[in-house]
C-alpha positions in Angstrom: -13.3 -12.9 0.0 -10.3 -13.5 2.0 -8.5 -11.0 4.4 -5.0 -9.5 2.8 -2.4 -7.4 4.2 -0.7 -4.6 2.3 2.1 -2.6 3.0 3.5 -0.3 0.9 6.6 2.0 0.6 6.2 5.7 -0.8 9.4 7.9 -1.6 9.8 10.1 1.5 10.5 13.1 -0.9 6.7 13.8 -1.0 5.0 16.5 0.7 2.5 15.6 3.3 -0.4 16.1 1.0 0.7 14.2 -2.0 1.4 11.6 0.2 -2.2 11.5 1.7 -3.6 11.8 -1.5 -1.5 8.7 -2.9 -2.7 6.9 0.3 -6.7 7.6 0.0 -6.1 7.2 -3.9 -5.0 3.2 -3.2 -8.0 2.7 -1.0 -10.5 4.0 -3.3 -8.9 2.0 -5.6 -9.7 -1.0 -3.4 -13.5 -0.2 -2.5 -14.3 0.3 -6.5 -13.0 -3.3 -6.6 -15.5 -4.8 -3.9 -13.0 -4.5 -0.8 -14.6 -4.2 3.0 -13.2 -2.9 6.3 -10.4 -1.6 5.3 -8.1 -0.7 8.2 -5.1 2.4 7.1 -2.2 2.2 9.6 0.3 4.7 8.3 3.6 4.2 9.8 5.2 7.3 8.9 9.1 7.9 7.1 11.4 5.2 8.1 14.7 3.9 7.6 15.1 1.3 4.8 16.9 -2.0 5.6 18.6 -2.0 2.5 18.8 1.6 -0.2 15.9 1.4 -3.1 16.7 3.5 -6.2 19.5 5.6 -4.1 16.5 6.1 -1.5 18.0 5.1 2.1 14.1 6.4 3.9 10.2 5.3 3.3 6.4 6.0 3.8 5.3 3.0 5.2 1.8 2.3 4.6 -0.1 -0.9 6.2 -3.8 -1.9 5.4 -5.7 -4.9 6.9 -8.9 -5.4 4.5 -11.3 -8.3 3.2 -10.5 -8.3 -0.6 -11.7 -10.4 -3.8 -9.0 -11.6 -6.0 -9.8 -8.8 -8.5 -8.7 -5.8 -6.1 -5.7 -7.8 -5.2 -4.7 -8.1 -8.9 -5.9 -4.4 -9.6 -3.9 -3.3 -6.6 -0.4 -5.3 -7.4 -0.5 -3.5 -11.1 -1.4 0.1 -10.6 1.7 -0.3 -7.2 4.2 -1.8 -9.9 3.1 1.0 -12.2 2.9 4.2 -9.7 6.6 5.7 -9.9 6.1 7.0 -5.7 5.4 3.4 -4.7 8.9 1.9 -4.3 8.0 -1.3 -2.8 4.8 -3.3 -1.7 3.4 -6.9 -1.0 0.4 -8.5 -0.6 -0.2 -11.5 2.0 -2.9 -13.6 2.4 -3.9 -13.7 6.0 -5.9 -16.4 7.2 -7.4 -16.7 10.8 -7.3 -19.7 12.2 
């Protein structure tokens, strides 16, 4: 297992709750997949540096976890595939 970060942009035109549940809905996603010590640092609605799909504001959600390969592959298709999750990326972090 190596340790990823995540970050993730939901459309700010979600309530509170569906963006909550969109949040714990991608970790449990990740801890069905084998992934440990997952840290959640939501950054709340921010401004965009360039306009997404005539969106000019985001969710931004971080996570800092110790993932296998197979919940980094589950997580980058379900985020291409989820129509609130405008942008993400994965990186590989590795302590050194």
């Amino acid at each position: 297992m190596r340790k990823y970060d995540i970050m993730y942009i939901i459309r700010p035109t979600l309530e509170l709750e569906q963006k909550k549940a969109l949040v714990e809905e991608m970790n449990v996603l990740l801890n069905s997949k084998g992934a440990e010590s997952i840290k959640t640092n939501e950054w709340g609605t921010r401004e965009l540096a360039y306009e997404i799909n005539d969106l000019r504001k985001g969710y931004y959600v971080v996570l800092e976890a110790m993932l296998p390969i197979e919940a980094v592959n589950e997580f980058d298709r379900v985020a291409k595939i989820k129509e609130n999750i405008i942008r993400h990326i994965i990186v590989s972090r590795e302590d050194r």
